[in-house]
GUTOR-822254 format. One record per residue (C-alpha): residue in three letters; y, x, z. Coordinates in Angstrom, 3 decimals, m for minus. Layout:
<pt aa="ALA" v="Y" u="X" w="Z"/>
...
END
This chain:
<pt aa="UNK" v="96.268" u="96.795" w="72.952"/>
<pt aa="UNK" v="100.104" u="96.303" w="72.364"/>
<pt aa="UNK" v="102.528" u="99.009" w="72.570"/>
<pt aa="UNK" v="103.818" u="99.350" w="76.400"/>
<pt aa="UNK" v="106.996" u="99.606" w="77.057"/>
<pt aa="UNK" v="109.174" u="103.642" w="77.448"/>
<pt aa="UNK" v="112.497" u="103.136" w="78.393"/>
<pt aa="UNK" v="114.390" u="105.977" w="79.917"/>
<pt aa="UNK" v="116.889" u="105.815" w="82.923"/>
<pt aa="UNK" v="119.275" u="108.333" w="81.135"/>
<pt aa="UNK" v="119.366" u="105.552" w="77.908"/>
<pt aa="UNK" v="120.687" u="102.999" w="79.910"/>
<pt aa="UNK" v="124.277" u="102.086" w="79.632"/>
<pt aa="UNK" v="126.706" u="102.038" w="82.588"/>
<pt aa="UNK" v="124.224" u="102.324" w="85.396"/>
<pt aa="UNK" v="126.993" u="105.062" w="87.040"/>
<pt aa="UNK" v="129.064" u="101.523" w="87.641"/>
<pt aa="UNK" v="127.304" u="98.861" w="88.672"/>
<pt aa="UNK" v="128.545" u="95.997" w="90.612"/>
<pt aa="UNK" v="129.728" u="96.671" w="94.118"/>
<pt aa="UNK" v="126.776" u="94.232" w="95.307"/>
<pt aa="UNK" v="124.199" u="96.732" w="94.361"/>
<pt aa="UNK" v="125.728" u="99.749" w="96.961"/>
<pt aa="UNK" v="127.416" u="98.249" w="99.860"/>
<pt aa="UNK" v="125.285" u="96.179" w="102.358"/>
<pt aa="UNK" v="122.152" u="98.686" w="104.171"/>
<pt aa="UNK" v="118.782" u="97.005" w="105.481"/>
<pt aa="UNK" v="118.368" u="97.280" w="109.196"/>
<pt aa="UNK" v="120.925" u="100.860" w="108.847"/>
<pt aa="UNK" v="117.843" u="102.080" w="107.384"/>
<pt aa="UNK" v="119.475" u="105.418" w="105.185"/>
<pt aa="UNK" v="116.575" u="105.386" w="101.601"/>
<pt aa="UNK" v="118.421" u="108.490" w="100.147"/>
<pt aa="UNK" v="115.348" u="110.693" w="99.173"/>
<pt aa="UNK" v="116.242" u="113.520" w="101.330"/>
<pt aa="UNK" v="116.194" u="111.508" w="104.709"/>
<pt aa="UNK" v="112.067" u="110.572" w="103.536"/>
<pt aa="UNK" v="111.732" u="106.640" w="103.815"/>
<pt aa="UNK" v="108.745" u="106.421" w="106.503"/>
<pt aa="UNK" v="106.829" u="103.360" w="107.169"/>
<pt aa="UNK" v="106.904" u="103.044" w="111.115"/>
<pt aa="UNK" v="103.276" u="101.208" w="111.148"/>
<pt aa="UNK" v="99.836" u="100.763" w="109.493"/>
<pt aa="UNK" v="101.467" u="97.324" w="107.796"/>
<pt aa="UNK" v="99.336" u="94.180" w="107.079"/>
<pt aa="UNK" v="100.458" u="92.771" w="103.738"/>
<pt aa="UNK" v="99.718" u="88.943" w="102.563"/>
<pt aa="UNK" v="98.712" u="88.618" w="98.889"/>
<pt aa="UNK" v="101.035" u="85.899" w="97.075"/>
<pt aa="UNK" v="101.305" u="84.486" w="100.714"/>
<pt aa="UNK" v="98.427" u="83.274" w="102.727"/>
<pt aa="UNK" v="95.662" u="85.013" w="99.668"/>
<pt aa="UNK" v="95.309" u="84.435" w="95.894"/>
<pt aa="UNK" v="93.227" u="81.665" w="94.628"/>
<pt aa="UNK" v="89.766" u="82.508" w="92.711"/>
<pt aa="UNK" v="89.342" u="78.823" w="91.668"/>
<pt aa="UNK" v="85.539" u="79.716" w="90.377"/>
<pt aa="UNK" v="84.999" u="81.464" w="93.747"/>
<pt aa="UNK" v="82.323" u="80.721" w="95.999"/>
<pt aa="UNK" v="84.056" u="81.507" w="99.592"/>
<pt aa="UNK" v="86.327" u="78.493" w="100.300"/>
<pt aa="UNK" v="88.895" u="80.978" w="101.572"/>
<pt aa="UNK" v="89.912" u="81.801" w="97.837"/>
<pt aa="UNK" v="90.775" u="78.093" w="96.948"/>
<pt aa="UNK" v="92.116" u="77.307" w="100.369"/>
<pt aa="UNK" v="96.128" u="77.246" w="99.502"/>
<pt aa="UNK" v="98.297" u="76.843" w="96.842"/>
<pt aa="UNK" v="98.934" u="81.147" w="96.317"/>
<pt aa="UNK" v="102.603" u="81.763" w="95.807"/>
<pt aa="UNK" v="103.773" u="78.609" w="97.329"/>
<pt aa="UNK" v="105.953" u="77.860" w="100.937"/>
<pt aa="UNK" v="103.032" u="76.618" w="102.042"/>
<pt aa="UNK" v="101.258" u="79.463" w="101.719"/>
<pt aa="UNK" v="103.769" u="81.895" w="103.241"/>
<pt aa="UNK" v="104.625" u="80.031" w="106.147"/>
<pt aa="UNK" v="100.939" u="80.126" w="106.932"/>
<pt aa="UNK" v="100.591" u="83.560" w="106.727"/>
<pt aa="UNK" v="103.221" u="83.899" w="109.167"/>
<pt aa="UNK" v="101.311" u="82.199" w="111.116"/>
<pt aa="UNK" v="99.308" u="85.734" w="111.814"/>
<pt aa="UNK" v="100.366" u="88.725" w="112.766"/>
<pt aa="UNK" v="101.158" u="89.944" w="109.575"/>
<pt aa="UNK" v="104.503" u="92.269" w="108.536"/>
<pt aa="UNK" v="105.036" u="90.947" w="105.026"/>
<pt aa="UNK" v="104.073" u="88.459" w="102.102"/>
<pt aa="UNK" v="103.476" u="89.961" w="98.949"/>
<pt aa="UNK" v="104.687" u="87.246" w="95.994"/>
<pt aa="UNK" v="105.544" u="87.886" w="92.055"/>
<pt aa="UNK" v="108.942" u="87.005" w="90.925"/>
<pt aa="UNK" v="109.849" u="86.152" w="87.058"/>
<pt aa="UNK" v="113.071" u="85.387" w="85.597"/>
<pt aa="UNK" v="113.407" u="81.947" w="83.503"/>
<pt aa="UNK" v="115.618" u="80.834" w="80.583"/>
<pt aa="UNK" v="118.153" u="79.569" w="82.040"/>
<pt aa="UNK" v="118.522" u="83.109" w="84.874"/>
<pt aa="UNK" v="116.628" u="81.429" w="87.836"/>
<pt aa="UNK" v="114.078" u="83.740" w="89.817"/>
<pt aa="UNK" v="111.042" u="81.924" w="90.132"/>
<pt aa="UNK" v="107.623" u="83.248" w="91.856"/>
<pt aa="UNK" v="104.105" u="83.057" w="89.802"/>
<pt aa="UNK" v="102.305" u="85.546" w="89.019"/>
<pt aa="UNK" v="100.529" u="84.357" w="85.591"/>
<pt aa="UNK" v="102.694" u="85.124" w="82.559"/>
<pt aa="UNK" v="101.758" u="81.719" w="81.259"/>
<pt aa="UNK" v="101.739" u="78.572" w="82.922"/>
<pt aa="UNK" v="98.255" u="76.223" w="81.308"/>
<pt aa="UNK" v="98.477" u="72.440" w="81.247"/>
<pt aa="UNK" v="96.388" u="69.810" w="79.398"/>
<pt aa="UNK" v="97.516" u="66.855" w="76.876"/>
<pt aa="UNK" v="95.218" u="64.621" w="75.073"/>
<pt aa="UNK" v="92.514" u="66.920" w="75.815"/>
<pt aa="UNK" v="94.136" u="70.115" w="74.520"/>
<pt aa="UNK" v="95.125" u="72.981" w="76.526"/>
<pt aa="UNK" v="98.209" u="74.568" w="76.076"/>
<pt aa="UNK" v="99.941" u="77.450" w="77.570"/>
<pt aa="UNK" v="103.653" u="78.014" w="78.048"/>
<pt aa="UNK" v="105.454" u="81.526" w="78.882"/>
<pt aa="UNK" v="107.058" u="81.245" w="82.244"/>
<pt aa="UNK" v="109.962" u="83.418" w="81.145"/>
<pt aa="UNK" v="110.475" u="80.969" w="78.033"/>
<pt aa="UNK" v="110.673" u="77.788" w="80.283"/>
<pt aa="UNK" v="114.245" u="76.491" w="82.034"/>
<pt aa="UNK" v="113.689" u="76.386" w="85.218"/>
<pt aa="UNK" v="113.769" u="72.328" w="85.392"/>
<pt aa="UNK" v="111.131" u="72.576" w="82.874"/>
<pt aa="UNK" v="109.202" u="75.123" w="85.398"/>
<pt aa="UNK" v="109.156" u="72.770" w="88.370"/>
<pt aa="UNK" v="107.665" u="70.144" w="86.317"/>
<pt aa="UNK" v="104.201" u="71.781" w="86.612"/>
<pt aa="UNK" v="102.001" u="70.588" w="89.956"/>
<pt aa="UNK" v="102.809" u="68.783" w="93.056"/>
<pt aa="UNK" v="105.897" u="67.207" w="92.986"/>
<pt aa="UNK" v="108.599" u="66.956" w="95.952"/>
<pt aa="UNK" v="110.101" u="63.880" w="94.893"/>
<pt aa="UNK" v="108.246" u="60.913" w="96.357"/>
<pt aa="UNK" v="106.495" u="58.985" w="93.547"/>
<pt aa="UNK" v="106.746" u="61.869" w="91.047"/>
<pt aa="UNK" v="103.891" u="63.162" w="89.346"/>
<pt aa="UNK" v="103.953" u="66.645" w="87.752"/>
<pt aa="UNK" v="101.941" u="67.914" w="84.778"/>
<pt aa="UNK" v="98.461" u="69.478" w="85.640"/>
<pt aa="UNK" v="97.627" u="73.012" w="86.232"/>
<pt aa="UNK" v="95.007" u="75.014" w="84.754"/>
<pt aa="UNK" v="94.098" u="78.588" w="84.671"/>
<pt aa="UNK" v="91.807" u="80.705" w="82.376"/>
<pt aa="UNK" v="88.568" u="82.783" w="83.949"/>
<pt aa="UNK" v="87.984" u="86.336" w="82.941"/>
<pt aa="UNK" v="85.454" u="84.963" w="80.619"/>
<pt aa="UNK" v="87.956" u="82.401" w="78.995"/>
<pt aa="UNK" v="87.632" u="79.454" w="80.462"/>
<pt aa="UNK" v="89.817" u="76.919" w="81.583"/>
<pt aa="UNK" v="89.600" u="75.345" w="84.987"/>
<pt aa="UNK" v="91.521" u="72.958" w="87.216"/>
<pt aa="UNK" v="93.509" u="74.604" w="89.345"/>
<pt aa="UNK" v="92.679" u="72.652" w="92.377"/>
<pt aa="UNK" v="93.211" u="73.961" w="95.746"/>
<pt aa="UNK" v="92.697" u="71.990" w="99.029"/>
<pt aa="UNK" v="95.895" u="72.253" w="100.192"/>
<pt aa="UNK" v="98.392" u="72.328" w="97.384"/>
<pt aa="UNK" v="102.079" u="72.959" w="97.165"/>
<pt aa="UNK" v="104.762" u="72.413" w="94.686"/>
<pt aa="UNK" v="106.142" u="75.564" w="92.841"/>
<pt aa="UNK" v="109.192" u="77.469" w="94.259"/>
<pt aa="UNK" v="111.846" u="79.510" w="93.634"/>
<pt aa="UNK" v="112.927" u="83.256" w="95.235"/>
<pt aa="UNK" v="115.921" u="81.442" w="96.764"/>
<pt aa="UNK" v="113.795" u="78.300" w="98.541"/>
<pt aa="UNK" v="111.800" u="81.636" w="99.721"/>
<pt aa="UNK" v="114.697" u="83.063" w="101.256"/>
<pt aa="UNK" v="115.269" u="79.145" w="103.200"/>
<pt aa="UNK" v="112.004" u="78.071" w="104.233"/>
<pt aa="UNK" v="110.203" u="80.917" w="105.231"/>
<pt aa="UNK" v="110.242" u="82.530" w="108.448"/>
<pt aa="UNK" v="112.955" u="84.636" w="108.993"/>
<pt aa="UNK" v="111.199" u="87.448" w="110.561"/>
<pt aa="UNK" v="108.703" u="87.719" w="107.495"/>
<pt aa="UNK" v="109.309" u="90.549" w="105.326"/>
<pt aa="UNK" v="109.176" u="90.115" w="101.649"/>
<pt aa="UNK" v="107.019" u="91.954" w="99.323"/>
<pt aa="UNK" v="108.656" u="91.226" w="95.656"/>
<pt aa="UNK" v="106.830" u="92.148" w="92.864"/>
<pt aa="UNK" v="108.974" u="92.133" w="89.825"/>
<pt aa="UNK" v="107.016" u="91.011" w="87.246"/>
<pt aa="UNK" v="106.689" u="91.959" w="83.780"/>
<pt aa="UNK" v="104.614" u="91.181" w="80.626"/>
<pt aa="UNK" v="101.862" u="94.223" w="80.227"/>
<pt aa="UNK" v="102.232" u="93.349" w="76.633"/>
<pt aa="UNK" v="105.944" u="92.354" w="76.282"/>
<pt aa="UNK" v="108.556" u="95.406" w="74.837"/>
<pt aa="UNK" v="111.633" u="95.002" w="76.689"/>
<pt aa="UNK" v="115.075" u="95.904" w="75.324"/>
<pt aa="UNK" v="116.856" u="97.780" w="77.473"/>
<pt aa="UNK" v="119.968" u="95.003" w="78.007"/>
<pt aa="UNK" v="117.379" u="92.764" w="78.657"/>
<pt aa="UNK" v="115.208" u="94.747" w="81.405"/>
<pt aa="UNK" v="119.055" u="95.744" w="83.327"/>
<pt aa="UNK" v="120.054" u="91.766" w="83.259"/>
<pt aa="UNK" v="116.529" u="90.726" w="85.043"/>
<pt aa="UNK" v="116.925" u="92.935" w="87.436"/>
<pt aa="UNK" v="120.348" u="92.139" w="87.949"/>
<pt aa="UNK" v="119.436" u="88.180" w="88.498"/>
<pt aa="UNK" v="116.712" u="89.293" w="91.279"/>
<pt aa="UNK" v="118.868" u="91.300" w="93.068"/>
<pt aa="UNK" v="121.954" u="88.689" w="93.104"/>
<pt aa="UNK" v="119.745" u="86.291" w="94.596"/>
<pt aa="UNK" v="118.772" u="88.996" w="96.965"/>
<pt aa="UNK" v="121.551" u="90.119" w="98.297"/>
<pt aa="UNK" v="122.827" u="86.720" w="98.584"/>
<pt aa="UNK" v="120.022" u="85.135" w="100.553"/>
<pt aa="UNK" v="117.975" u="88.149" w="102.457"/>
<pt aa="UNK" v="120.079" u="88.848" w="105.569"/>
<pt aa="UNK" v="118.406" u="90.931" w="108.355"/>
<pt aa="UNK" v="115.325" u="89.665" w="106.184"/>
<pt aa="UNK" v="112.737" u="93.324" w="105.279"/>
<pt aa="UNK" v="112.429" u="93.731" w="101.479"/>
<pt aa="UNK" v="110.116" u="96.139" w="99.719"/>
<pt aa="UNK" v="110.464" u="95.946" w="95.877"/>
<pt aa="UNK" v="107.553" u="96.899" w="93.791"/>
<pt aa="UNK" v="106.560" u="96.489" w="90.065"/>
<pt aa="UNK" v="103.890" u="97.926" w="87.434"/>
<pt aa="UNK" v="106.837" u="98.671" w="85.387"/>
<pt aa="UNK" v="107.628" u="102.413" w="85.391"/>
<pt aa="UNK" v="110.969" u="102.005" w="84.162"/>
<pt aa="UNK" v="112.049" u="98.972" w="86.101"/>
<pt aa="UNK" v="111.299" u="100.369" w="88.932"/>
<pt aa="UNK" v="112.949" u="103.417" w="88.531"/>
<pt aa="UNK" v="116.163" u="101.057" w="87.689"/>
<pt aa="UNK" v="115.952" u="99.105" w="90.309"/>
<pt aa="UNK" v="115.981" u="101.810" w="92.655"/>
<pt aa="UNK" v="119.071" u="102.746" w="91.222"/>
<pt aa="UNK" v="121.261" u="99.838" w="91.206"/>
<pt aa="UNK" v="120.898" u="99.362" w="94.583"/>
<pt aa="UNK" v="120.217" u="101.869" w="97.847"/>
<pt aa="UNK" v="119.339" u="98.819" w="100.339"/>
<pt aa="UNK" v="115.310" u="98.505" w="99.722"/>
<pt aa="UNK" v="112.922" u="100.987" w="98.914"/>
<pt aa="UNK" v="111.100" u="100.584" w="95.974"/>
<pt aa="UNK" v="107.320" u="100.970" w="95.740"/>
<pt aa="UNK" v="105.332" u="101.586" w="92.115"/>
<pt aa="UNK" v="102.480" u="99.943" w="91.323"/>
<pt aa="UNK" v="99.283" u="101.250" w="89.683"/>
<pt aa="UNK" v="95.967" u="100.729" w="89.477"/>
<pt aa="UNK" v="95.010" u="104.284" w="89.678"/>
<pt aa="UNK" v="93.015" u="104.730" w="86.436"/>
<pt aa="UNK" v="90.979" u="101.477" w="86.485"/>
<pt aa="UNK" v="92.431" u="100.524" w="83.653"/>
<pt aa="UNK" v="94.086" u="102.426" w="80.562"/>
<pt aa="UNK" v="97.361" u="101.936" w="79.147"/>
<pt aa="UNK" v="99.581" u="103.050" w="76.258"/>
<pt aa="UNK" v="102.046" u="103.753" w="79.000"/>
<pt aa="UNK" v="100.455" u="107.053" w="80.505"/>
<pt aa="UNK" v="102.601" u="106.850" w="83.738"/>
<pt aa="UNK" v="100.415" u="104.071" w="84.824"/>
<pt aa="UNK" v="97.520" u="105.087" w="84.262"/>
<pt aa="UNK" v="96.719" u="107.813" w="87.319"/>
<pt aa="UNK" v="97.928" u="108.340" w="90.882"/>
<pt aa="UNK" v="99.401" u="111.722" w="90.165"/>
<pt aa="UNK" v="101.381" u="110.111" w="87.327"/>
<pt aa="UNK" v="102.262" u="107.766" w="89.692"/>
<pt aa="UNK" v="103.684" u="110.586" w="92.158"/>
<pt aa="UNK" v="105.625" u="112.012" w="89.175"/>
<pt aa="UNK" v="107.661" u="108.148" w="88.456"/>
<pt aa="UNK" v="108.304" u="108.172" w="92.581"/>
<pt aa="UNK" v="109.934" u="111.849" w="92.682"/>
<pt aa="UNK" v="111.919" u="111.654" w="88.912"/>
<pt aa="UNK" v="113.108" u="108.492" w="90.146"/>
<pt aa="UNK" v="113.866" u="108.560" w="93.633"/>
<pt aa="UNK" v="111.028" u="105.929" w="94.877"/>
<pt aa="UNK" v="109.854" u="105.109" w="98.236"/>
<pt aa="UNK" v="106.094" u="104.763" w="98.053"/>
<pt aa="UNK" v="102.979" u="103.420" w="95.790"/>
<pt aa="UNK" v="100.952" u="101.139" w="95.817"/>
<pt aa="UNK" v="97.875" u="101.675" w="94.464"/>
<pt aa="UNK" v="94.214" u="99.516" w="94.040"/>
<pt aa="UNK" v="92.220" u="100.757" w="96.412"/>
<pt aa="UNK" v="89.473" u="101.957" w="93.993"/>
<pt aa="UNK" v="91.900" u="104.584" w="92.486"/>
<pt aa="UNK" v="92.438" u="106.385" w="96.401"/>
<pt aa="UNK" v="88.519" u="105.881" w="97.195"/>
<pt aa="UNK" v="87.932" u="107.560" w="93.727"/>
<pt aa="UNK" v="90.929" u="110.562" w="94.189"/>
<pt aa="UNK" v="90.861" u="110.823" w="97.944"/>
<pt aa="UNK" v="92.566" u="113.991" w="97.256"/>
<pt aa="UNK" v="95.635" u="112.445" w="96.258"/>
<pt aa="UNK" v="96.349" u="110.898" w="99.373"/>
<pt aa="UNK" v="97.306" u="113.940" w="101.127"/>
<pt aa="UNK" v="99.500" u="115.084" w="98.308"/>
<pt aa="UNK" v="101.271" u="112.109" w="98.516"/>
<pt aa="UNK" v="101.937" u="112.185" w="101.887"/>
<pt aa="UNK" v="103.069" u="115.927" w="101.594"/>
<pt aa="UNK" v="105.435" u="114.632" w="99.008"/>
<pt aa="UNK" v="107.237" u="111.701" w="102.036"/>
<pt aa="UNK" v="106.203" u="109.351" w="99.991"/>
<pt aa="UNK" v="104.296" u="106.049" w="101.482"/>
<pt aa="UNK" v="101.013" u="104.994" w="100.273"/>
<pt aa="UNK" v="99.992" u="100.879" w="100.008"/>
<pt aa="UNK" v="96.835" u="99.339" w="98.983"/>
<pt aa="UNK" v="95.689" u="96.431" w="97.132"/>
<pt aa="UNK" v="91.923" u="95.008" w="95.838"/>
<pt aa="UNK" v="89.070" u="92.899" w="97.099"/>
<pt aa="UNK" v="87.751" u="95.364" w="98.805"/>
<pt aa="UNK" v="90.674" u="95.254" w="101.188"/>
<pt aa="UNK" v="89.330" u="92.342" w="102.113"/>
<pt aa="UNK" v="85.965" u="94.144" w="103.611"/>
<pt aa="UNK" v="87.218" u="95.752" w="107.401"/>
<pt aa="UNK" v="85.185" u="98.492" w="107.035"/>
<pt aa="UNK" v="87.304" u="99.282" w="104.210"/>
<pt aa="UNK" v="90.642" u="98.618" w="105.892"/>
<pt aa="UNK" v="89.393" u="100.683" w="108.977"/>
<pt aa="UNK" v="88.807" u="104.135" w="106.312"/>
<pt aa="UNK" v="91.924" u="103.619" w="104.672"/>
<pt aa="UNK" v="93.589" u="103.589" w="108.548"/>
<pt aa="UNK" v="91.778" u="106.762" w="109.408"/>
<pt aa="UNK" v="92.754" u="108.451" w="105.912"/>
<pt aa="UNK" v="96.573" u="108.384" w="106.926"/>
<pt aa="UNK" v="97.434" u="105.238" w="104.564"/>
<pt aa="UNK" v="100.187" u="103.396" w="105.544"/>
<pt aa="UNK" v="99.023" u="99.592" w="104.827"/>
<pt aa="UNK" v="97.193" u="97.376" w="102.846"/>
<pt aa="UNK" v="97.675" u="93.817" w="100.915"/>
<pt aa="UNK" v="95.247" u="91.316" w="102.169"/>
<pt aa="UNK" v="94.176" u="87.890" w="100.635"/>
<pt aa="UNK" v="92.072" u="87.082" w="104.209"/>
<pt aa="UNK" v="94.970" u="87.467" w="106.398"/>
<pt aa="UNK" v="93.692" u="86.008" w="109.744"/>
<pt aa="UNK" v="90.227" u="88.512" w="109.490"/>
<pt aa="UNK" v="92.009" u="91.631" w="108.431"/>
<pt aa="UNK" v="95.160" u="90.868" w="110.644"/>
<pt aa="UNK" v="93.028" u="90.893" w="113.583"/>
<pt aa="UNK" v="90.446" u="94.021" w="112.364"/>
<pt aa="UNK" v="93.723" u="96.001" w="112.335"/>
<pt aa="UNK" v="95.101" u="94.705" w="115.633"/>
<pt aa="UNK" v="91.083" u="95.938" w="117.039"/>
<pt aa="UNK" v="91.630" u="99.268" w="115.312"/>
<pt aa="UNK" v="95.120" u="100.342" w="116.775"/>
<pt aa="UNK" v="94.499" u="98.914" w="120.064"/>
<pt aa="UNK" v="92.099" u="101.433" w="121.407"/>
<pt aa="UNK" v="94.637" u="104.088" w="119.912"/>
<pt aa="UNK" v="97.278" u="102.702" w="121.798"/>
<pt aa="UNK" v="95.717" u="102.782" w="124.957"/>
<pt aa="UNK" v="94.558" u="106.292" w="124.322"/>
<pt aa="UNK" v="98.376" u="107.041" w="124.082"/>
<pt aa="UNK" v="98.952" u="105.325" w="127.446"/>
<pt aa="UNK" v="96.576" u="106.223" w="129.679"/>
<pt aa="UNK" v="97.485" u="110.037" w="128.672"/>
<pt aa="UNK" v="94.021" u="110.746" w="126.720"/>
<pt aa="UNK" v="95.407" u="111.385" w="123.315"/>
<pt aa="UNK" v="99.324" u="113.167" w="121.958"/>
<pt aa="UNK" v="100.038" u="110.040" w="119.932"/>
<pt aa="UNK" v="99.047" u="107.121" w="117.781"/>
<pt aa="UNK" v="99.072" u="109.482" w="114.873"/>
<pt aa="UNK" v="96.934" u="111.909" w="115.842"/>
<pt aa="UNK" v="94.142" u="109.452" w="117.095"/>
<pt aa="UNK" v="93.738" u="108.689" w="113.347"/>
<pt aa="UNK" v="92.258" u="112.427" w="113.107"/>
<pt aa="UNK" v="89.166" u="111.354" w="114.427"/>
<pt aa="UNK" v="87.208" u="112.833" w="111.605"/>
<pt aa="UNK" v="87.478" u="116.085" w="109.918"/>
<pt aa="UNK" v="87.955" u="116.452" w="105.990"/>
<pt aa="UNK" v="84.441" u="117.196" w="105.595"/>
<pt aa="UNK" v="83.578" u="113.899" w="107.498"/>
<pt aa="UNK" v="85.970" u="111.676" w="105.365"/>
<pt aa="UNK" v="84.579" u="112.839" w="102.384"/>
<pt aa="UNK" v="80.958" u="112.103" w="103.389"/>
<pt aa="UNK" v="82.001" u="108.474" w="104.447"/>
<pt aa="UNK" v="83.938" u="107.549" w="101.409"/>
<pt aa="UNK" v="80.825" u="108.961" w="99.594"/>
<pt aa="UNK" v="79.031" u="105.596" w="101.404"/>
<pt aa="UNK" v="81.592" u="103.152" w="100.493"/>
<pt aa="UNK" v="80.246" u="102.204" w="97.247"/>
<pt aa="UNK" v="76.695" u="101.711" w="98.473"/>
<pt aa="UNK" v="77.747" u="100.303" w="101.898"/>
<pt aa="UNK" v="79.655" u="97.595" w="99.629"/>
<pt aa="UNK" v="79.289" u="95.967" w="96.462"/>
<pt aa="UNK" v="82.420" u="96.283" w="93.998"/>
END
């Protein structure tokens, strides 16, 4: 496995005076100085790369049913009663945030396959790949590789052209919040210049574009994260980790507590964690919590609602979905009894009808999870 990338926040140059942009213009009035403890008013309902990712060899027609990461996809998300879309957002040659979340784009000529790196294509050259908008025009064919190395078609049965973060920012829903993932190369070392001026050309299209629009940032990348948060005060930023499921060079991403430590040195919001690191640290979730800082999921198993419905009644704060009109509506089931509760004068708040179950309880039911469903 290739060297991850360490960059450190105190090694990079001039961040005491960056561009007005980056410190004027608040979210909503919302204050995200640590000390006033970012809080997530909600238990959210998140949209994975829009309306759900595609699993092209899938059996369950719901993985293949839109083009993932496309305007098609978002708008029908918001469609449900969801509070954001999750999408992945690269930078191309030419400075032009783009979403996908593979770092290579796959076509086929004469037979061959061959793979392009989406931060090495212009963005004109980026566009060229699937449906076209132009009437008539006929882009180059998309394929994707399995987990076990194949390559497949990646047909969908409703497709959509690719996009970029600014046609986001037209043709969505206003109301929608965004979800961006900045997205980096697990593989990739990034000179420090280099990481600074992505991040600059995400937030410039950002701050241009988002209006009243609410923006959660989030990214595997300890150190872009952690620079993000600091060239701008407008939108908290979330890190991502998978919570030990898999190992990296990088030890900050590879456990929840390290996790906790990137959030506090750096100022962060929340994390956002796959779901299989919480079920298998259940511990940590209280910690985090005791440290203000907000706790998202993501995984196929936040697709199961018995699942979603543990993680509510553990105190997490919301979870990234790929079926969006199932889970949407098992939420909307879960806090509706709690809100009556709160209404009718049977129970002190929403909050505290989530403490249904003691410790001792919780621990015995996530003890079930595996064997009540299959990883």
């Amino acid at each position: 496995m290739a060297l991850k990338t360490i960059l450190h926040l105190s090694d990079l140059p001039n961040l005491d005076h960056v561009p007005e942009i980056y410190s004027t213009c608040f979210s909503k009035g919302l204050d995200l100085n640590r000390a006033s403890s970012f809080r997530i008013p909600k238990f959210m309902v998140i949209g994975h790369r829009g309306h759900g990712m595609n699993i092209l060899q899938s059996s369950d027609s719901r993985m293949k049913a839109i083009k993932e990461n496309s305007i098609l996809s978002f708008n029908s998300a918001a469609k449900f009663p969801l509070d954001f879309i999750e999408f992945d957002v690269q930078v191309t040659k030419d400075d032009c945030p783009v979403i996908f979340h593979d770092d290579f784009i796959l076509t086929e000529e004469n037979g061959t396959i061959f793979e392009k790196k989406v931060t090495e294509l212009c963005l004109a050259e980026f566009l060229c790949y699937g449906p076209q908008k132009e009437t008539g025009k006929e882009g180059k064919c998309l394929y994707r590789k399995t987990k076990d190395g194949k390559f497949v078609k990646w047909n969908v049965e409703t497709d959509d052209s690719l996009c970029t973060l600014q046609d986001a920012f037209q043709k969505v829903e206003p109301s929608l919040g965004f979800n961006i993932e900045l997205k980096f190369d697990d593989f990739a070392v990034y000179q420090q210049d280099h990481l600074l001026h992505i991040l600059q050309v995400i937030l410039q299209v950002v701050f241009e574009f988002a209006r009243e629009r609410p923006i959660i940032f989030s990214t595997f990348q300890p150190d872009a994260a952690q620079l993000v948060r600091k060239l701008q005060n407008n939108y908290p930023v979330y890190f991502l980790t998978e919570g030990g499921a898999s190992i990296y060079y990088d030890v900050r991403r590879n456990s929840l507590g390290e996790a906790m430590k990137v959030c506090l040195e750096g100022g962060l919001q929340g994390i956002v964690s796959e779901i299989k690191g919480v079920f298998k640290d259940p511990g940590a979730v209280p910690k985090i919590k005791d440290s203000n800082l907000s706790l998202l999921t993501y995984g196929k198993l936040n697709n199961v609602p018995e699942a979603v419905h543990m993680q509510y009644l553990m105190g997490i704060d919301g979870v990234i979905v790929d079926f969006v009109e199932e889970i949407s509506q098992t939420v909307d089931d879960m806090i509706k009894p709690a809100k009556e509760m709160t209404t009718e004068g049977k129970g002190e708040s929403e909050a505290n009808s989530k403490l249904q179950f003691s410790q001792k309880e919780l621990s015995f039911l996530l003890k079930l999870i595996p064997e009540l469903i299959q990883f």
